[in-house]
C-alpha positions in Angstrom: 0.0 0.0 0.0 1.5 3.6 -1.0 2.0 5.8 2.1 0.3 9.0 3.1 1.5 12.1 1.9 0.6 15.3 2.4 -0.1 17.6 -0.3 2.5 19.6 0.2 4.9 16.3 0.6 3.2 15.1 -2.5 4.6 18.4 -4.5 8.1 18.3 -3.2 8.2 14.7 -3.8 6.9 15.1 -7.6 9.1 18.7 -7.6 12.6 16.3 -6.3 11.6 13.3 -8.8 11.4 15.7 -12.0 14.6 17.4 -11.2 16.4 13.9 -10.6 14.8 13.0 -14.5 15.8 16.1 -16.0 19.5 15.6 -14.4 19.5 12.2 -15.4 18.5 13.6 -19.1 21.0 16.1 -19.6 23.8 13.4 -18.0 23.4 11.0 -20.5 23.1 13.4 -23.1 26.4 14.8 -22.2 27.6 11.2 -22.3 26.0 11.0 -25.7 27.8 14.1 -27.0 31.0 13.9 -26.0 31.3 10.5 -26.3 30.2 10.5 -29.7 31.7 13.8 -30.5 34.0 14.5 -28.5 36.4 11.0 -29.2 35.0 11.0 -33.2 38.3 9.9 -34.7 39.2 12.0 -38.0 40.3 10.2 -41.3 39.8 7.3 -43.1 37.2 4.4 -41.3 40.3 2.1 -41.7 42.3 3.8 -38.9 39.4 4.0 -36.1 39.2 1.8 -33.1 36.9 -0.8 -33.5 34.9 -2.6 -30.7 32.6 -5.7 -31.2 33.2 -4.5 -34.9 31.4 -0.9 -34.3 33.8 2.1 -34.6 34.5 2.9 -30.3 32.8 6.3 -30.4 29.4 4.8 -31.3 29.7 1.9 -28.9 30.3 4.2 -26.2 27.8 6.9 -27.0 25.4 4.7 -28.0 25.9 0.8 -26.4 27.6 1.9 -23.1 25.3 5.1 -22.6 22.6 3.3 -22.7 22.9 0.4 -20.5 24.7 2.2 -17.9 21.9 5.0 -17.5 19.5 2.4 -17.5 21.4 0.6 -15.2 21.5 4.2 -13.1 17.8 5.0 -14.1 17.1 1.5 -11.7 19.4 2.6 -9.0 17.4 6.0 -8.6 14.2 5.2 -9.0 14.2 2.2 -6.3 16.5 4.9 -4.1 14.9 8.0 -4.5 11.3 8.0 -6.2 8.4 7.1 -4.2 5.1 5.1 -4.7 2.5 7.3 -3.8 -1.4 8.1 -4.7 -1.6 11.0 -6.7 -5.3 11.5 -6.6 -7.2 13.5 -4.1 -7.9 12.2 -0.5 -11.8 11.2 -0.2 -12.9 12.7 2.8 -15.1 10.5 4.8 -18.8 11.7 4.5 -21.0 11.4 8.1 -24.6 10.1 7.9 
């Protein structure tokens, strides 16, 4: 059963959860860029470095980015993000 929260725990909860996504976001984009970007090797295909036969910049950016922020997407939300009704409370009516 998802615990009690109070509205305004509700909003700094939602408020904390958004702003750990967004971070998360513009991390692996950063990871994205610069690995695919920023270690790009110049010249001909024939001198890159070659990993599981994909040139090393795109299995970085694009192999290794993405398991390990979905590895890291897992950590946070079973640390930080909490299970919680987001409706409104029913208030008991008295007969």
């Amino acid at each position: 059963m998802a615990p009690k929260l109070t509205e305004k725990e509700k909003n700094q909860q939602i408020k904390k959860e958004a702003l750990i996504s967004a971070g998360l976001y513009i991390a692996f984009f950063i990871w994205w860029y610069f690995t695919g970007y920023g270690i790009a090797e110049k010249g001909a295909p024939e001198t890159y470095t070659y990993v599981l036969g994909l040139p090393m910049w795109f299995f970085l950016s694009c192999i290794v980015g993405y398991v390990l922020f979905s590895i890291a997407t897992i950590f946070v939300v079973k640390k930080f993000f909490k299970n919680f009704d987001l409706g409104e409370e029913e208030k008991e009516q008295v007969e």
